[in-house]
N, C-alpha and C positions, 0 to 999 in steps of 0.2 A: 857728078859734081864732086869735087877734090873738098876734102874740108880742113879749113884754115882758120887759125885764130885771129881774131881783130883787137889791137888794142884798145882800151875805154877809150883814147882820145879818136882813134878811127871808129870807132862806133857812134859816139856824140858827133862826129864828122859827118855820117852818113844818114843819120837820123834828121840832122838840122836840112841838109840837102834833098834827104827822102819827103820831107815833112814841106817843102818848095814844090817838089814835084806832083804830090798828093796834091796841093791846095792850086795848081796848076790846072788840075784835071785828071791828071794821071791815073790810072788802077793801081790799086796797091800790090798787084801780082805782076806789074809792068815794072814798078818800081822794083821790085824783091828778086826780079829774072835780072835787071840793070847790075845790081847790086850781089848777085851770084848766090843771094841765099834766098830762104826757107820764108814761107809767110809765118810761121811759128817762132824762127828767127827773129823775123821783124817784134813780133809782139812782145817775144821779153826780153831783149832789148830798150824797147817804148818800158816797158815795167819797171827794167832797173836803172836804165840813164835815162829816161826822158825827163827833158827840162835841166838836165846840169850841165854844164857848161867845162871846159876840160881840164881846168883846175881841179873842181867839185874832185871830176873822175879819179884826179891822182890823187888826192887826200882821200878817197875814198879806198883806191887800193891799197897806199900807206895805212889806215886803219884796220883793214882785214887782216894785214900783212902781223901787226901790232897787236891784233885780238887773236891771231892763230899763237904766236909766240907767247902769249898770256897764257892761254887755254894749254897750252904746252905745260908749262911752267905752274900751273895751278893740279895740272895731272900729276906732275912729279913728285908735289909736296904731298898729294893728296896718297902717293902710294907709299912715300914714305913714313906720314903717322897712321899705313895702316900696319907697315913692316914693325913700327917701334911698338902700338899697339898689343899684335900679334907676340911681341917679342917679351914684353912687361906681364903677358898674359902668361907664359911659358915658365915663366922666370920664378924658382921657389922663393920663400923671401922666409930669412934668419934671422927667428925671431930671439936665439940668443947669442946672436952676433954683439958688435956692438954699439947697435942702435936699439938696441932693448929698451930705454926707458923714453924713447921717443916714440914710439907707436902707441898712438891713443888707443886705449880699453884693454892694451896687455899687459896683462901683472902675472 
């Protein structure tokens, strides 16, 4: 068996017409040979799109899409205050430069 990807909306496809043939009579392992996959296939599948409809699916991968790009974006920031961090830590500080009289407790 070759393995191929199914879009959400062909999966919500397959499931709504899987879910016809199950309440038909069918075996679920009749069904999942019909349908060229896996009984473990079928089951998460059923876990993650069952009952959405193929709108749901596409705002659903818009969302993912939207939270990887976040999660991105929050790694970036998070390695850059450790770089500045890091960098503040290193950094000697001149205490008779000329912000001498602005350092609380140096006289």
């Amino acid at each position: 068996m070759s393995r191929r990807r199914h879009t959400p909306e062909q999966i919500i496809r397959k499931l709504a017409e899987g879910q016809k043939l199950l309440a038909g009579g069918m075996d679920l392992e009749e069904v999942c040979r019909q349908f060229g996959i896996a009984e473990s296939t079928w089951a998460r599948w059923l876990a993650q799109y069952g009952g959405m409809k193929a709108d749901d699916a596409k705002r659903l991968k818009e969302l993912e899409g939207e939270n990887a790009r976040l999660k991105k974006l929050l790694a970036e920031a998070e390695l850059d205050k450790a770089m500045l961090k890091e960098l503040a830590e290193d950094a000697p500080i001149d205490v008779k430069g000329p912000l001498r009289g602005c350092l609380i407790g140096v006289r």
